[in-house]
C-alpha positions as CSV (number, residue, x, y, z in Angstrom):
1,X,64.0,25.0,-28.0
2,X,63.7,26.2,-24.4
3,X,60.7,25.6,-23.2
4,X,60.3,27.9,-20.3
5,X,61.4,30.9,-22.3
6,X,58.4,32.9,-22.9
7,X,56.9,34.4,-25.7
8,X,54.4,36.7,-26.5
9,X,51.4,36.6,-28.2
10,X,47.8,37.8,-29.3
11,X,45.3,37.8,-26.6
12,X,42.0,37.0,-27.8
13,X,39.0,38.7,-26.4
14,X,36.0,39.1,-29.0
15,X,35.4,42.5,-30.5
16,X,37.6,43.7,-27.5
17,X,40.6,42.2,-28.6
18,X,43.6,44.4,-29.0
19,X,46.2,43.2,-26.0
20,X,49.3,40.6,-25.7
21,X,50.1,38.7,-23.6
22,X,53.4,36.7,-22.5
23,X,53.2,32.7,-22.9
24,X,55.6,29.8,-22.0
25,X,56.9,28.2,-25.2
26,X,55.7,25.2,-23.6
27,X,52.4,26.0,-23.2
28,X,52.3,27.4,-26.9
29,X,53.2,23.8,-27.5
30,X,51.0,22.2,-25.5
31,X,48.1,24.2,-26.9
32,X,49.1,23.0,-30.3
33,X,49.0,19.3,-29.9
34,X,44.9,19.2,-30.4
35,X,45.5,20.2,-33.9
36,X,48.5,17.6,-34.5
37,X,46.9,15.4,-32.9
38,X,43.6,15.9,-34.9
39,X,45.5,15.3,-38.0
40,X,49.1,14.4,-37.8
41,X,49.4,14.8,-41.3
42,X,47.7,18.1,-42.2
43,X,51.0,19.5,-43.0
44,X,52.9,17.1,-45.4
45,X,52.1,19.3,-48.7
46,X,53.2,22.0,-47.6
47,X,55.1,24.3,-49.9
48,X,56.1,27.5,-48.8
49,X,56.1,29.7,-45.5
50,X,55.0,33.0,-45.5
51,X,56.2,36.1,-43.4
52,X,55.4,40.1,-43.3
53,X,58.0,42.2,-42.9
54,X,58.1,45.9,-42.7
55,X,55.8,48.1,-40.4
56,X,53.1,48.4,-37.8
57,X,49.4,49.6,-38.8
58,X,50.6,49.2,-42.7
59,X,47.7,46.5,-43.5
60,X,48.8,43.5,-42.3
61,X,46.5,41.9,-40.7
62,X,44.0,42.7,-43.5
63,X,46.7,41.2,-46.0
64,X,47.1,38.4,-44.0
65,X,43.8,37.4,-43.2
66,X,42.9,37.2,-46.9
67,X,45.4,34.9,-47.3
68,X,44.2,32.5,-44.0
69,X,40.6,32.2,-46.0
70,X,41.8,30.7,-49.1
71,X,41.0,26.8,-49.0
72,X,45.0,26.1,-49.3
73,X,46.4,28.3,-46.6
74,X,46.9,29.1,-43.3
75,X,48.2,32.6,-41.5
76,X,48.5,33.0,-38.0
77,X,47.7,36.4,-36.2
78,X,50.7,38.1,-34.4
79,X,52.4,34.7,-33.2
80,X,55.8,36.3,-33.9
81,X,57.0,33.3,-35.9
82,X,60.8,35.0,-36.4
83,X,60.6,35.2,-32.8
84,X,59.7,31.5,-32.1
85,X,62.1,30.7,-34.6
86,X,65.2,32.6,-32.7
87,X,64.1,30.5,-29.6
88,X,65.1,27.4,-31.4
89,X,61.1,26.0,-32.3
90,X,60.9,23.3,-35.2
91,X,59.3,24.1,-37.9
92,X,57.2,21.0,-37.7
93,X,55.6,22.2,-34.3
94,X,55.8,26.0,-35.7
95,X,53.1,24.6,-38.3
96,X,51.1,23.6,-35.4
97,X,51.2,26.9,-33.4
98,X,50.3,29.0,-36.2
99,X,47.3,26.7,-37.1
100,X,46.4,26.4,-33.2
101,X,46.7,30.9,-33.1
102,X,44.7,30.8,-36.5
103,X,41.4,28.7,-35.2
104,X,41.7,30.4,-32.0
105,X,41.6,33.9,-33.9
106,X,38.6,32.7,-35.8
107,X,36.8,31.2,-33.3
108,X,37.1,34.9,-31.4
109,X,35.4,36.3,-34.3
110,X,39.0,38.1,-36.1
111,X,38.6,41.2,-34.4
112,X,41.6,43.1,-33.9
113,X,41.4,47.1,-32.6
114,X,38.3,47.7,-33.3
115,X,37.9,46.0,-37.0
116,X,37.0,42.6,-38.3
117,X,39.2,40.8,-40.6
118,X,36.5,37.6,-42.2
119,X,36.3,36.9,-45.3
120,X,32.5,35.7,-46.1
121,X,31.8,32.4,-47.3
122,X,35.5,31.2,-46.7
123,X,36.7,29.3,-43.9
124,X,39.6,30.3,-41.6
125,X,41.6,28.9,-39.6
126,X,42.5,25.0,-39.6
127,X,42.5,23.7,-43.4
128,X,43.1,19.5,-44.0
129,X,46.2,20.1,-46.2
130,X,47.6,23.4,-46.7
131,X,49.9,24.3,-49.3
132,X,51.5,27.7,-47.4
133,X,51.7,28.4,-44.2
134,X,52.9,31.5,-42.5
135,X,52.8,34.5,-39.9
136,X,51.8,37.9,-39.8
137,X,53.9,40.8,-37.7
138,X,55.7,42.4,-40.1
139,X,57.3,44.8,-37.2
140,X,58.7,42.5,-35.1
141,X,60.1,40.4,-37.7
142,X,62.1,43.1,-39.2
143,X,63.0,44.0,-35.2
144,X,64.1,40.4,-34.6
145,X,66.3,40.6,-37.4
146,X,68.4,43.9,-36.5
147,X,68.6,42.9,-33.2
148,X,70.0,39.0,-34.5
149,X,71.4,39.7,-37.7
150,X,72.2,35.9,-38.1
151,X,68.3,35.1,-37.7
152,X,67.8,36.2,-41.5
153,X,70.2,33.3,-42.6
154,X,68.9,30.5,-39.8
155,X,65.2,31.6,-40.7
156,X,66.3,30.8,-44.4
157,X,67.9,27.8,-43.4
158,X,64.8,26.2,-41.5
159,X,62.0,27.2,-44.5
160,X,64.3,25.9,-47.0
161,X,63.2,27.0,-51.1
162,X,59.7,27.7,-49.6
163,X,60.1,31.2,-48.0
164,X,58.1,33.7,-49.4
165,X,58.4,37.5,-47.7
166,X,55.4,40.3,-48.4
167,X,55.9,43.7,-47.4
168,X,53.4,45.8,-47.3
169,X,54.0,49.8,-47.9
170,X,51.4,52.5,-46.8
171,X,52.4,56.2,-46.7
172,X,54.9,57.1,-44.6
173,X,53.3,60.1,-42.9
174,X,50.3,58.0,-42.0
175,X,52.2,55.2,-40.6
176,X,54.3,57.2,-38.6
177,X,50.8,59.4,-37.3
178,X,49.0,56.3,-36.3
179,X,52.8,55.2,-34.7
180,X,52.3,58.1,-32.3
181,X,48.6,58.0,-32.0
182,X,48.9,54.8,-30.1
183,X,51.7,55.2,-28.0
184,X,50.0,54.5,-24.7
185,X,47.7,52.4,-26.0
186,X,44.9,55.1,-25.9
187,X,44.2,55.4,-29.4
188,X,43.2,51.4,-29.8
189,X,41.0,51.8,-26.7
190,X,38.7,54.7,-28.3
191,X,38.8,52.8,-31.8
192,X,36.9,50.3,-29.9
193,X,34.8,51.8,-27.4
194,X,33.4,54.2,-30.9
195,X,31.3,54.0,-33.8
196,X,32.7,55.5,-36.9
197,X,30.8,58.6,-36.1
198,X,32.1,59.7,-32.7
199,X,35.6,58.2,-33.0
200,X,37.1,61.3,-34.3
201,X,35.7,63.3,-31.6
202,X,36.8,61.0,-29.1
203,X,39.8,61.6,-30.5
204,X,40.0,65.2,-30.7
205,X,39.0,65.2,-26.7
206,X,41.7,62.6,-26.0
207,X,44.2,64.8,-27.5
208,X,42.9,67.9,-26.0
209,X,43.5,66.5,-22.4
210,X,46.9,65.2,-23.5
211,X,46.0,61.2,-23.4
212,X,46.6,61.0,-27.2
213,X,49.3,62.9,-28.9
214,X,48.3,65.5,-30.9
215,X,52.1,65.8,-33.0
216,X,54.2,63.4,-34.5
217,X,56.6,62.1,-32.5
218,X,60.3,62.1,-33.2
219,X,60.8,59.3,-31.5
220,X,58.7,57.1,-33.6
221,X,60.2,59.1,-37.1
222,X,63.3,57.3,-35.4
223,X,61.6,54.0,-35.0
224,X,60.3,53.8,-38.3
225,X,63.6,54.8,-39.8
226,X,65.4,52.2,-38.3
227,X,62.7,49.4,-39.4
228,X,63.5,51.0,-42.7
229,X,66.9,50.2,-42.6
230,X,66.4,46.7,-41.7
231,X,63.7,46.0,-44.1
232,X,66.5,47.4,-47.0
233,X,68.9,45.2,-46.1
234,X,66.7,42.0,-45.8
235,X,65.6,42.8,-49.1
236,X,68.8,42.6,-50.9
237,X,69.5,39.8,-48.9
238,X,66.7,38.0,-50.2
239,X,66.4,36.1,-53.7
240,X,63.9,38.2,-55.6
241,X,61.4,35.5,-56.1
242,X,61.0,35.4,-52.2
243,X,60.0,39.1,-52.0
244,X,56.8,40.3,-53.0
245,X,55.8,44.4,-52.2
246,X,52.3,45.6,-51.9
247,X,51.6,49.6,-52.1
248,X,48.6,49.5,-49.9
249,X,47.1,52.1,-51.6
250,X,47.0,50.9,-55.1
251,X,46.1,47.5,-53.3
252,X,43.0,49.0,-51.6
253,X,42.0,51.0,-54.9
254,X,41.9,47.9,-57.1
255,X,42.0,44.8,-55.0
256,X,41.0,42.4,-57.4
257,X,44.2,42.4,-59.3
258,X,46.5,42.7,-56.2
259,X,44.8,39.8,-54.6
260,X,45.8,37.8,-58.0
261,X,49.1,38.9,-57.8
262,X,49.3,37.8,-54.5
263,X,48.7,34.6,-54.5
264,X,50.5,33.8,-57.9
265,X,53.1,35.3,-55.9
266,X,52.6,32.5,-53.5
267,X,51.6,29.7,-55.6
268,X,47.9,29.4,-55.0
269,X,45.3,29.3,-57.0
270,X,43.3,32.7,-57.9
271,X,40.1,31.4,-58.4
272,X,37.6,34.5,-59.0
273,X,34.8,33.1,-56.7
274,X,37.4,34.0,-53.9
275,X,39.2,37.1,-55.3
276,X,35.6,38.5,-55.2
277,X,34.4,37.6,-52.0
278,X,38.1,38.5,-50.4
279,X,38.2,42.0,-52.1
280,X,34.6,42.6,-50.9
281,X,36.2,43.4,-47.5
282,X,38.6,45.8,-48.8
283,X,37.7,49.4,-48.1
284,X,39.4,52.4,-49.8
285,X,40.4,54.7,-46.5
286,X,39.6,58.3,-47.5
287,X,40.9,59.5,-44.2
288,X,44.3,60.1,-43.5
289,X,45.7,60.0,-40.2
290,X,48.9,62.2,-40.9
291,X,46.2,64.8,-40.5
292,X,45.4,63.9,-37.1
293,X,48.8,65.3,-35.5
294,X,50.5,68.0,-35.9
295,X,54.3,68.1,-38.2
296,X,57.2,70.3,-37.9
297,X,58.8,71.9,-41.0
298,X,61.9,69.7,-40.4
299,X,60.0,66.5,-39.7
300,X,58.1,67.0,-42.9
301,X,61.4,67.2,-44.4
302,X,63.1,64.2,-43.3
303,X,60.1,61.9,-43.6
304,X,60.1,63.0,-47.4
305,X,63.7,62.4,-47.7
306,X,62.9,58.6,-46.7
307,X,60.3,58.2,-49.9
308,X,63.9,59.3,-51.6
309,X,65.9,57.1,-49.9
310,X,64.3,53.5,-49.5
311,X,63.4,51.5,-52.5
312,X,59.7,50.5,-51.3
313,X,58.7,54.0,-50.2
314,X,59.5,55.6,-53.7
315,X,55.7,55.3,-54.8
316,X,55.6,58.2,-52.3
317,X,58.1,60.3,-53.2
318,X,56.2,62.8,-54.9
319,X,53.1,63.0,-52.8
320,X,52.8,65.4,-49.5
């Protein structure tokens, strides 16, 4: 490991949280030791490690909060765990830093851009013997892994039988919007400083003065291709009982059964109490922000061609 390497990570601010910000691996460490040191041996059952791969504003954080509540897991927030893990951190003290980002997350409240990810009447954060442990940002795991292509196998290596993936698909067209919606960092800032009400409005002003882009952005069709390619090719590089997909969609139309697949997926147990009160903070998103920018003819075409092209984008293929 080298601890003065830095590494960034989720700044926690309240209902205004929605920056990073970079850290010594060091002090990540030295954060940690409360929780080891609380109980050294809070991690001795545990079974499998969990990562998201795929792409930005696709869910994730909802996903993976849902998973942080159940009594037999913990997720961290954004700690970039692929990226820890090409620095050369042990997965021993990895367990500690994602329980140490996952208490301070919670103790913030679980806002992130303007929403609240808390399960009611569960618990996140630290848990006395969790059975999976794991890491949500799907983006830069998938970025790691093109820019390393021997991380894949080391990652592997280091979680041993237990590594469990999750990708997460949501429509191309709106992923790539909100992708060029936020460029600049505008776009989270309004979410937050709105209701519901007069965010759109905001954002129609924003646009009109040219803080917000009001098209789609070629540049981040090309960025999202390229995560595509990745995520193919760590899929088939993957055994199949390590993978797990979610069409966010479907998942936000009938939670209750997703949530049961997905965490049968990952060994833990479904118990209806907490299905319900996990798919109580599941909304079904009417709007779609593809509609919020504007498309050319030809990047209409090639974004379609992708739902043809990529295995876990097919559920798209014949929608607009």
């Amino acid at each position: 490991m080298r601890p003065f390497a830095t590494h960034s990570v989720p700044r926690f601010e309240g209902e205004g949280s929605r920056r990073h910000q970079d850290v010594p691996l060091w002090r990540l460490a030295w954060n940690s030791l409360p929780t080891l040191m609380a109980n050294p041996r809070a991690f001795l059952q545990v079974r499998s490690f969990v990562q998201f791969a795929g792409f930005p504003r696709s869910g994730h954080s909802l996903i993976g909060s849902i998973i942080d509540a159940h009594p037999s897991a913990v997720i961290s927030h954004e700690l970039d765990a692929m990226g820890l893990i090409r620095k050369g951190v042990p997965l021993s003290l990895l367990h500690d830093m994602v329980a140490d980002n996952s208490r301070a997350f919670s103790e913030a409240g679980r806002y992130w851009n303007g929403l609240r990810y808390q399960v009611p009447g569960y618990a996140h954060g630290i848990k006395d013997r969790p059975l999976v442990v794991g890491d949500k940002k799907g983006d830069w795991a998938v970025r790691w892994c093109a820019e390393d292509p021997g991380l894949l196998d080391r990652a592997q290596r280091l979680l041993g039988s237990g590594s469990r993936w999750i990708l997460v698909a949501r429509n191309p067209f709106d992923n790539i919007a909100t992708m060029s919606l936020r460029k600049g960092r505008e776009y989270d800032r309004l979410r937050i400083a709105n209701s519901a009400d007069t965010f759109r409005r905001a954002l129609r002003e924003a646009q009109e003065r040219g803080r917000v882009s009001a098209s789609a952005l070629d540049e981040m069709i090309d960025d999202y291709e390229t995560l595509c390619e990745t995520t193919e090719q760590m899929k088939t590089r993957l055994p199949d009982g390590d993978w797990h997909e979610i069409v966010y969609e479907r998942f936000t139309k009938h939670p209750f059964g997703a949530i049961e697949d997905l965490l049968t997926f990952l060994g833990l147990n479904a118990d209806p109490t907490f299905v319900t009160s996990a798919a109580s903070i599941v909304r079904e998103s009417r709007h779609r922000s593809r509609d919020d920018v504007v498309w050319s003819a030809q990047q209409k075409m090639r974004v379609a061609a992708m739902t043809r092209r990529f295995s876990f984008l097919r559920a798209y293929a014949e929608n607009d």
